[in-house]
DRENDO-1510 file (C-alpha; in Angstrom, 1 decimal, always signed):
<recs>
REC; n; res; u; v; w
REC; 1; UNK; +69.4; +75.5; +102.5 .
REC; 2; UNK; +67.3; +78.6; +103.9 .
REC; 3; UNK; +68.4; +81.6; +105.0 .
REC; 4; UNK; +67.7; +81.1; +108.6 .
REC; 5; UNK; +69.4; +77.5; +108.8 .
REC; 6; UNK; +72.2; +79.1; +106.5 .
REC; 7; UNK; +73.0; +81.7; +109.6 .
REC; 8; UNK; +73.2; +78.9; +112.1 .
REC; 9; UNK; +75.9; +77.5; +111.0 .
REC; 10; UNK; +77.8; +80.7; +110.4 .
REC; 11; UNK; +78.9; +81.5; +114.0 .
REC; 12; UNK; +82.2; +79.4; +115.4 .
REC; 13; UNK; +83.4; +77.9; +118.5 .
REC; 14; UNK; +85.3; +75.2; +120.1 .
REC; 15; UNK; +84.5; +71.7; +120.0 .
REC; 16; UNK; +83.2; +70.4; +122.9 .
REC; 17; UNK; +85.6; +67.2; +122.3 .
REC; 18; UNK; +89.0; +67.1; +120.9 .
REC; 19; UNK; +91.0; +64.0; +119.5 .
REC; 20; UNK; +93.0; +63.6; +122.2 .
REC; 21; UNK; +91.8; +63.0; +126.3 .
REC; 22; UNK; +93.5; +66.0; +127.7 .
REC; 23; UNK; +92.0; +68.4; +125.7 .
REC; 24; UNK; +92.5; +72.5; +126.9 .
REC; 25; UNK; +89.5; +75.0; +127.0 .
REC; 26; UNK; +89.8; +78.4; +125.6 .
REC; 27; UNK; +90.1; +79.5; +128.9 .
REC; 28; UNK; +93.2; +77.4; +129.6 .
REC; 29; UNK; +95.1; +78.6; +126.9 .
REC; 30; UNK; +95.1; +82.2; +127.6 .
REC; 31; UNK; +96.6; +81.3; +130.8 .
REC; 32; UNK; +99.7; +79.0; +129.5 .
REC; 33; UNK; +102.9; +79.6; +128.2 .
REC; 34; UNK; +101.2; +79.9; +124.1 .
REC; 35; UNK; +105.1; +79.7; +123.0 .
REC; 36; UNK; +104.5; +76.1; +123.2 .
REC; 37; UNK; +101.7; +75.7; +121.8 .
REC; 38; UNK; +102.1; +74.9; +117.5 .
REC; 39; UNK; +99.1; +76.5; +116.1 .
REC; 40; UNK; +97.4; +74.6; +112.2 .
REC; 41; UNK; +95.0; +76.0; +110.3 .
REC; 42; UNK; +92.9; +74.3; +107.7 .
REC; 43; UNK; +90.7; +76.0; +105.6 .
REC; 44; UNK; +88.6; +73.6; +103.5 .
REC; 45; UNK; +85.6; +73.8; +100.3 .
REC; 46; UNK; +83.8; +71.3; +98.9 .
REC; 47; UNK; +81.6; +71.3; +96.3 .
REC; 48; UNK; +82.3; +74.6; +94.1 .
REC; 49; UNK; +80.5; +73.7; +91.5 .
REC; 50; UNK; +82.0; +75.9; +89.3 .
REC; 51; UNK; +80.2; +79.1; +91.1 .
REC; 52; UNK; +82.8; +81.5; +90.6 .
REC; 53; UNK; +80.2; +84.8; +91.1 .
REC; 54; UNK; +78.0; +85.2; +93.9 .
REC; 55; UNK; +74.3; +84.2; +93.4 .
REC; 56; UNK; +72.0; +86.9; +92.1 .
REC; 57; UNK; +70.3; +89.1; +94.8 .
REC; 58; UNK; +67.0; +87.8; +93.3 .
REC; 59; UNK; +68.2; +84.1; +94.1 .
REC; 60; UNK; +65.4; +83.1; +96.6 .
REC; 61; UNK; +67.7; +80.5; +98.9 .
REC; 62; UNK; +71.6; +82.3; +99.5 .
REC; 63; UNK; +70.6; +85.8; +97.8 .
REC; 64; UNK; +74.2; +87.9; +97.0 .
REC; 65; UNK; +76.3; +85.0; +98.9 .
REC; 66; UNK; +79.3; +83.0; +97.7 .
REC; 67; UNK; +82.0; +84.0; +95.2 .
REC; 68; UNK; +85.5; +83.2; +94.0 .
REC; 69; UNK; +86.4; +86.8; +95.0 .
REC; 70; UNK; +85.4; +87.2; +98.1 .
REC; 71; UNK; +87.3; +83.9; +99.4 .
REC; 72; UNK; +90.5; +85.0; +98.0 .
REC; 73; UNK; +89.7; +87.6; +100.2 .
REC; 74; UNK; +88.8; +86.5; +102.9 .
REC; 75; UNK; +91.8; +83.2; +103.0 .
REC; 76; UNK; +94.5; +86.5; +102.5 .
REC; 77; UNK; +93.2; +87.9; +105.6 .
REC; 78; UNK; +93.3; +84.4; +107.7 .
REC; 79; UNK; +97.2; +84.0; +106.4 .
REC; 80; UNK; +98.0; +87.4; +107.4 .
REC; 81; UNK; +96.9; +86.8; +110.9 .
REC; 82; UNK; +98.4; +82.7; +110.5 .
REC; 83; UNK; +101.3; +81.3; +110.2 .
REC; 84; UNK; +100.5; +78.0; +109.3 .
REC; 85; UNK; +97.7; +77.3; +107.3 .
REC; 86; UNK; +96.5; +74.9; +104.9 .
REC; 87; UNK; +94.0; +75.3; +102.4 .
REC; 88; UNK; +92.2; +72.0; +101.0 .
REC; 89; UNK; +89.2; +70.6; +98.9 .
REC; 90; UNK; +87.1; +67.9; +98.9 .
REC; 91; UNK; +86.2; +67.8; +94.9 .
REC; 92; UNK; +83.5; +68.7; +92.6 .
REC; 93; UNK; +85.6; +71.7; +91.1 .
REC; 94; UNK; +83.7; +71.4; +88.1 .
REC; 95; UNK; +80.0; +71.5; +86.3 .
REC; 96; UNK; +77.3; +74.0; +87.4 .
REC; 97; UNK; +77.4; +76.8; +85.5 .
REC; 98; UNK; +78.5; +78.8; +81.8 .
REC; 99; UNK; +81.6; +79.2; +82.9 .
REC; 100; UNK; +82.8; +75.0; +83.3 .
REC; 101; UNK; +80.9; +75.0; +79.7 .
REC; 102; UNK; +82.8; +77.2; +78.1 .
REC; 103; UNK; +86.2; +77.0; +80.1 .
REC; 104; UNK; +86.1; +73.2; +80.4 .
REC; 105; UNK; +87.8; +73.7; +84.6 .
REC; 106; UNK; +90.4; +76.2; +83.4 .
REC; 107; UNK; +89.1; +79.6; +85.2 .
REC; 108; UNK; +88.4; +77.4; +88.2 .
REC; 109; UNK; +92.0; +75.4; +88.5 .
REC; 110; UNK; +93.5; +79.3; +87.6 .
REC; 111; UNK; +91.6; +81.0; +90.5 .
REC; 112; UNK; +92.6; +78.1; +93.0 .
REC; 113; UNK; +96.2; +78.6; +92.1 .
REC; 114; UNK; +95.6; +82.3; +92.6 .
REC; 115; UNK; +94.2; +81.3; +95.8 .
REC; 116; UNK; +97.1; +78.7; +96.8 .
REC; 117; UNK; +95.3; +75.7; +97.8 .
REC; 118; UNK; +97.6; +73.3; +99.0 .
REC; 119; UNK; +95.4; +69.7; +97.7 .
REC; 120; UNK; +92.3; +68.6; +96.7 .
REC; 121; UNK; +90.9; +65.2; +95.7 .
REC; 122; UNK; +88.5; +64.7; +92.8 .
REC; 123; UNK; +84.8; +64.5; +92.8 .
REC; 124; UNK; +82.6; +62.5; +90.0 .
REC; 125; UNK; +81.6; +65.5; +88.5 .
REC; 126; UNK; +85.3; +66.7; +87.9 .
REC; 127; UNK; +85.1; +63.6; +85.1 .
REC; 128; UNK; +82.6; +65.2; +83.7 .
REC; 129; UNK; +84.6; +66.0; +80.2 .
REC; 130; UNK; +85.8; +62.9; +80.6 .
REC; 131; UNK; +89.7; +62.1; +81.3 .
REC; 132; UNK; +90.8; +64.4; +78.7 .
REC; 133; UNK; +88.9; +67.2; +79.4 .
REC; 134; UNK; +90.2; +66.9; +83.1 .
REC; 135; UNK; +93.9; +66.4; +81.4 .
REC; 136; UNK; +93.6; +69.6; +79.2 .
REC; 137; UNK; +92.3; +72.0; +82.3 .
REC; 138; UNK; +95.1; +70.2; +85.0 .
REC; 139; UNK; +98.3; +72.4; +83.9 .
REC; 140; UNK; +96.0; +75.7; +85.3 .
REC; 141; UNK; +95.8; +73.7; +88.8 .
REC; 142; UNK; +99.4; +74.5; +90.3 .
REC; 143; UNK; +98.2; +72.1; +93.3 .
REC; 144; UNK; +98.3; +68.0; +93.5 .
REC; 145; UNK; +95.3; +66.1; +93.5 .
REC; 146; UNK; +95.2; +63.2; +95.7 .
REC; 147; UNK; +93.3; +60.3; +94.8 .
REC; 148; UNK; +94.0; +57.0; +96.7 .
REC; 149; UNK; +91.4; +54.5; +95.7 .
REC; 150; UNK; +91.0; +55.4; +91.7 .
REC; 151; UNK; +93.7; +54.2; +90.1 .
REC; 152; UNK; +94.7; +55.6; +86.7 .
REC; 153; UNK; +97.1; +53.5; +85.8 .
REC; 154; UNK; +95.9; +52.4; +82.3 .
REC; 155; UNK; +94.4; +56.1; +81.6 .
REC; 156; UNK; +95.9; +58.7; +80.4 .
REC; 157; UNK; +95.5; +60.3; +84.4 .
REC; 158; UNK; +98.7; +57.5; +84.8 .
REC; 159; UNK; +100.6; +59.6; +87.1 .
REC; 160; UNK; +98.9; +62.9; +87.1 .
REC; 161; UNK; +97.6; +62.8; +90.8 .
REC; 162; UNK; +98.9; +61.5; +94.2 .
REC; 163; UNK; +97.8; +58.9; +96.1 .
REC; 164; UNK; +99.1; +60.9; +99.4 .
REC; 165; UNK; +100.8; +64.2; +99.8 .
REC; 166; UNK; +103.0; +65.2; +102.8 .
REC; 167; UNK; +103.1; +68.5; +104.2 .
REC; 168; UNK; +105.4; +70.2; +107.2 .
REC; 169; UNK; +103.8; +73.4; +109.1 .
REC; 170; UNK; +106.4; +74.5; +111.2 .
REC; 171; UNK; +106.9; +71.5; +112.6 .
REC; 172; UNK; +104.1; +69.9; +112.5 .
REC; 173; UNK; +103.8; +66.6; +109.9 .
REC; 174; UNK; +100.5; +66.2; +108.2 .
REC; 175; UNK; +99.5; +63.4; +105.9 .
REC; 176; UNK; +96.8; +64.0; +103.7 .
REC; 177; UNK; +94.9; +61.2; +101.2 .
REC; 178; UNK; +91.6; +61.2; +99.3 .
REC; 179; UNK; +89.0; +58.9; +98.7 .
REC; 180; UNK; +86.4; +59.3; +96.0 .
REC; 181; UNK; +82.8; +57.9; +95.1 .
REC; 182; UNK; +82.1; +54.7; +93.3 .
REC; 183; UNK; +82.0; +56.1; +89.5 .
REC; 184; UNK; +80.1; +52.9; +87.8 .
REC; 185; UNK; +76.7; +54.1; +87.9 .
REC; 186; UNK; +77.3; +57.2; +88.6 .
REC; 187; UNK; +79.2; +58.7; +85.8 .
REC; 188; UNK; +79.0; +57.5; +82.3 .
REC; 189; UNK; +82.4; +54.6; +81.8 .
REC; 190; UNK; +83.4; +57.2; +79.2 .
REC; 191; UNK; +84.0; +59.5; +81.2 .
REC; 192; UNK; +86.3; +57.7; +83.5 .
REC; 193; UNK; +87.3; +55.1; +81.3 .
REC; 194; UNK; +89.6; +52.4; +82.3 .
REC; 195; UNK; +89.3; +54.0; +86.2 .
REC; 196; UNK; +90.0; +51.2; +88.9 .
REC; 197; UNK; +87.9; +51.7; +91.8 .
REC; 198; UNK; +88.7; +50.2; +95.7 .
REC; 199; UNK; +86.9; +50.0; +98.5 .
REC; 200; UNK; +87.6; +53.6; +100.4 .
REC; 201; UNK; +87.7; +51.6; +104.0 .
REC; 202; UNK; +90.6; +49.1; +103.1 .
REC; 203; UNK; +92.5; +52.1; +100.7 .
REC; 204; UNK; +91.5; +54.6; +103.8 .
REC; 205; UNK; +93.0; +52.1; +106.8 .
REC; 206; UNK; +96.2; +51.5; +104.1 .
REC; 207; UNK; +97.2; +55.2; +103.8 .
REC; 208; UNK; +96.4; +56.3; +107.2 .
REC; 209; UNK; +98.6; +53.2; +109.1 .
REC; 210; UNK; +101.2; +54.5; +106.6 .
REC; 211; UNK; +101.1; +58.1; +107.1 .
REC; 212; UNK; +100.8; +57.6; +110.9 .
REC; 213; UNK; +103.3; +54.7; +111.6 .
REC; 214; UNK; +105.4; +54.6; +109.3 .
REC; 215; UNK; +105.6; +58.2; +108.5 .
REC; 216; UNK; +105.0; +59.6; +112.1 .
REC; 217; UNK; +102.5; +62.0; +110.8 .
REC; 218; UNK; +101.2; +64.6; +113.8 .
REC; 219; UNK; +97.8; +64.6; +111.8 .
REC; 220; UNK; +95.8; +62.5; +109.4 .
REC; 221; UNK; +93.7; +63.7; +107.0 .
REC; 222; UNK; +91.1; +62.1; +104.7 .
REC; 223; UNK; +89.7; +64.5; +101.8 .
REC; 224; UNK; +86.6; +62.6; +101.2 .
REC; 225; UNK; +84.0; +62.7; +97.9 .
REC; 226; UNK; +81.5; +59.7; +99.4 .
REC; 227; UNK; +79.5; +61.8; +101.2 .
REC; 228; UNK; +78.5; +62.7; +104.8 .
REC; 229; UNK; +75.7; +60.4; +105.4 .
REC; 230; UNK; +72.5; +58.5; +103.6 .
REC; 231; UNK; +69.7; +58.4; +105.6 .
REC; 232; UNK; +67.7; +56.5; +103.7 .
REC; 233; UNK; +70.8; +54.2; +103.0 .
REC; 234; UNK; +72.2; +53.9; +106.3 .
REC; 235; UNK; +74.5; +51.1; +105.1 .
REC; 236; UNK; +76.0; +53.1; +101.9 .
REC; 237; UNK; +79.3; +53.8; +102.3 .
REC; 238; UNK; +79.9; +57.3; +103.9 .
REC; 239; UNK; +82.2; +60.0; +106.2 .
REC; 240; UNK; +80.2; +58.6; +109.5 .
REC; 241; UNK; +80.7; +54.9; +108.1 .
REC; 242; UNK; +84.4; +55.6; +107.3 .
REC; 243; UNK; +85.2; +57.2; +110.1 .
REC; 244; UNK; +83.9; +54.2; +112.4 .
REC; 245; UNK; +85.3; +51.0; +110.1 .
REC; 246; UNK; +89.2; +52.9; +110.1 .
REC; 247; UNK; +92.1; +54.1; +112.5 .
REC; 248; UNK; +94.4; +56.3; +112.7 .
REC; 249; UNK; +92.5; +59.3; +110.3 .
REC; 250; UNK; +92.2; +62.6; +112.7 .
REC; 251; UNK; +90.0; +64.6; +110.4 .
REC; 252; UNK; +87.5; +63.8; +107.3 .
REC; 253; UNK; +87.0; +66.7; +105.2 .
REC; 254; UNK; +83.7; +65.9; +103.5 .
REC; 255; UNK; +81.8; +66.4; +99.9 .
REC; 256; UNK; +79.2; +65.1; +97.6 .
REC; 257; UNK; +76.1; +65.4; +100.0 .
REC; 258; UNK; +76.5; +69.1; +99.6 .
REC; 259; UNK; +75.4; +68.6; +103.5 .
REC; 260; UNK; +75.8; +72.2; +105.7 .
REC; 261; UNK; +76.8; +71.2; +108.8 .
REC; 262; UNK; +76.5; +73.1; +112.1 .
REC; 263; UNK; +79.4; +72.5; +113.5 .
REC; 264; UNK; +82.3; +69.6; +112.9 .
REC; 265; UNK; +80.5; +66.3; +114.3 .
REC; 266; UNK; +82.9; +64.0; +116.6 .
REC; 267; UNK; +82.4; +60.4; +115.9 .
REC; 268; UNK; +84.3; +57.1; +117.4 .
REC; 269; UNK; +86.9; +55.4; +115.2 .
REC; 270; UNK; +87.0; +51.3; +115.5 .
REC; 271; UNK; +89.6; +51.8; +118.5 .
REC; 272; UNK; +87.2; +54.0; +120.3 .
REC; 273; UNK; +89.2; +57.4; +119.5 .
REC; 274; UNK; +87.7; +60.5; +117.8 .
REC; 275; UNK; +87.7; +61.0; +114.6 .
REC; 276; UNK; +86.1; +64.8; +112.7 .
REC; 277; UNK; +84.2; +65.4; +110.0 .
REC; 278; UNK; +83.3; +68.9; +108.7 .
REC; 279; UNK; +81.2; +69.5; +105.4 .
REC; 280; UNK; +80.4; +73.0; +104.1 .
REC; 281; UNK; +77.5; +72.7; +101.6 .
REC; 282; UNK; +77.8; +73.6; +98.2 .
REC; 283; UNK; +79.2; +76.5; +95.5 .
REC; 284; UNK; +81.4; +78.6; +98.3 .
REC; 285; UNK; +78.9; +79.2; +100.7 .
REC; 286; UNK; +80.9; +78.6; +103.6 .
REC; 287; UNK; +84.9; +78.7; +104.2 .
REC; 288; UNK; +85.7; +75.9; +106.6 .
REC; 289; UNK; +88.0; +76.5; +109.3 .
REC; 290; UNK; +89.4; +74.5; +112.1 .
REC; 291; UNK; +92.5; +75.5; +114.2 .
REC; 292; UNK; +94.3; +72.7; +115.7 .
REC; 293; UNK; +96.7; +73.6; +118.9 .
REC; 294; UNK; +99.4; +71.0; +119.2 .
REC; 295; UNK; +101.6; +71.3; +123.0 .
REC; 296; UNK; +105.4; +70.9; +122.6 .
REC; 297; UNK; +105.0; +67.3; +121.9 .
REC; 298; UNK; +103.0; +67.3; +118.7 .
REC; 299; UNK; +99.9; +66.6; +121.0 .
REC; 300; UNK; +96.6; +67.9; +120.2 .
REC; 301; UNK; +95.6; +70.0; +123.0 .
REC; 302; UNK; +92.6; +72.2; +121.8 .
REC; 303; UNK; +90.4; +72.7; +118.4 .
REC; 304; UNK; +88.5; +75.7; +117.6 .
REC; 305; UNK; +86.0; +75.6; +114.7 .
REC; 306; UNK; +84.8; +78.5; +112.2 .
REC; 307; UNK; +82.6; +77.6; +109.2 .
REC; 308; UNK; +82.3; +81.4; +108.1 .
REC; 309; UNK; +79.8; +82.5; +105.4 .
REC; 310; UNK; +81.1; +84.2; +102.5 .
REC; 311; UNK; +79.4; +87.1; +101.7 .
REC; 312; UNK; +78.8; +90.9; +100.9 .
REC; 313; UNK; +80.5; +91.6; +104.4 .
REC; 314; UNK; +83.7; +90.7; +102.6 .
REC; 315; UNK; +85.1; +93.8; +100.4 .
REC; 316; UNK; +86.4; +91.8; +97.5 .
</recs>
């Protein structure tokens, strides 16, 4: 990503189309009755790769940008201004630089918790010590991981994640699951073992019927690893393709493409309603940020959007 395409997506705004009909402007809001309105943050990564230091100055493509510290930093101030925020990841925690080789995922999983993310889902290169390395390094992450469509069950992962969490914002129910990348292929079987794979569509339609309907979740969240699109594979299973073959999923956070994307893209579940999908790159470029505003009947009424660059203007 250059330097110029890396600024464009730095700005925020509000989406030009919301996930429900009667959507409110900016403008709108500041005339109504905002005690009515239930306000959601989610903060999302994807894609850390380890990068817990900014890149070097000399680094030619995102000179002096990213780090572990200036996040923190940066999340502390959005949950003194918030009062409801979650903070997410879409996987690939691991592998990319000294510090996975020597720490095997343990400085990582220790600054997260320092950082309080709420969930995560795993990526194919979080297997890449293999199910016991991932086992030894897990204790440091004081956050679930949600996988729905590995299952683990004859690994020594057997009961270690979550196929969906539940969480309550003041109010405001929202379901979260995760759906990973097909590992045969991809990463070596001993790495992942005994792993069961299934299809991310039927698990994704399972969990989000459930979370909706039967649970009477306000919002539906996917934490994806398949990545946003292939362009060259248009038929390889992805966010876009996800997003269209399901129902009942409100928001795909996205990773494994490392894909920067301007702005969340709006696409058209198999019903005809929207579905989002944000992606933020790679190694903590970007802090993803979308504010949901729900009216008094757990509604979505408005969505703002900030994908905000993490760098040197942030006093770590």
């Amino acid at each position: 990503m250059d330097r110029k395409s890396f600024l464009k997506v730095m700005s925020g705004g509000t989406l030009a189309m919301a996930l429900a009909p009667n959507m409110l402007m900016a403008e709108d809001l500041k005339f109504n009755n905002l005690s009515s309105v239930h306000k959601l943050t989610i903060l999302h990564t994807n894609d850390q790769h380890s990068r817990i230091e900014p890149f070097d100055e000399s680094y030619t493509k995102n000179p002096n940008q990213g780090g572990f510290a200036r996040r923190a930093t940066l999340i502390q101030q959005i949950r003194n201004q918030e009062n409801n925020v979650l903070l997410l990841d879409s996987g690939d925690i691991f592998q990319g630089t000294p510090y996975f080789n020597f720490f095997g995922g343990e400085l990582e999983f220790k600054l997260m918790s320092m950082m309080k993310y709420d969930a995560s889902t795993m990526g194919n290169h979080d297997f890449d010590n293999g199910l016991e390395g991932f086992l030894k390094a897990l204790p440091n992450a004081k956050f679930p991981f949600i996988c729905s469509n590995y299952d683990f069950k004859n690994t020594i992962l057997d009961g270690q994640t979550s196929p969906y969490k539940i969480f309550n914002k003041n109010g405001i129910k929202v379901g979260i699951f995760g759906v990973g990348i097909q590992l045969d292929g991809l990463v070596g079987k001993r790495q992942y073992q005994e792993t069961v794979y299934s299809d991310p569509v039927d698990v994704a339609q399972h969990y989000s019927n459930f979370l909706k309907n039967e649970q009477k979740c306000d919002l539906v969240i996917c934490l994806s690893h398949i990545g946003y699109d292939y362009k060259d594979e248009p038929n390889r299973m992805s966010d876009k393709i996800l997003a269209a073959k399901t129902e009942n999923i409100d928001l795909i956070l996205g990773g494994h493409t490392h894909t920067f994307l301007s702005e969340p893209q709006t696409f058209k579940n198999r019903q005809g309603r929207n579905v989002l999908v944000n992606q933020v790159g790679w190694a903590g470029l970007l802090l993803g940020r979308l504010d949901f505003y729900f009216d008094s009947n757990k509604n979505v009424q408005h969505i703002s959007w900030n994908n905000q660059a993490i760098d040197s203007s942030i006093i770590a």
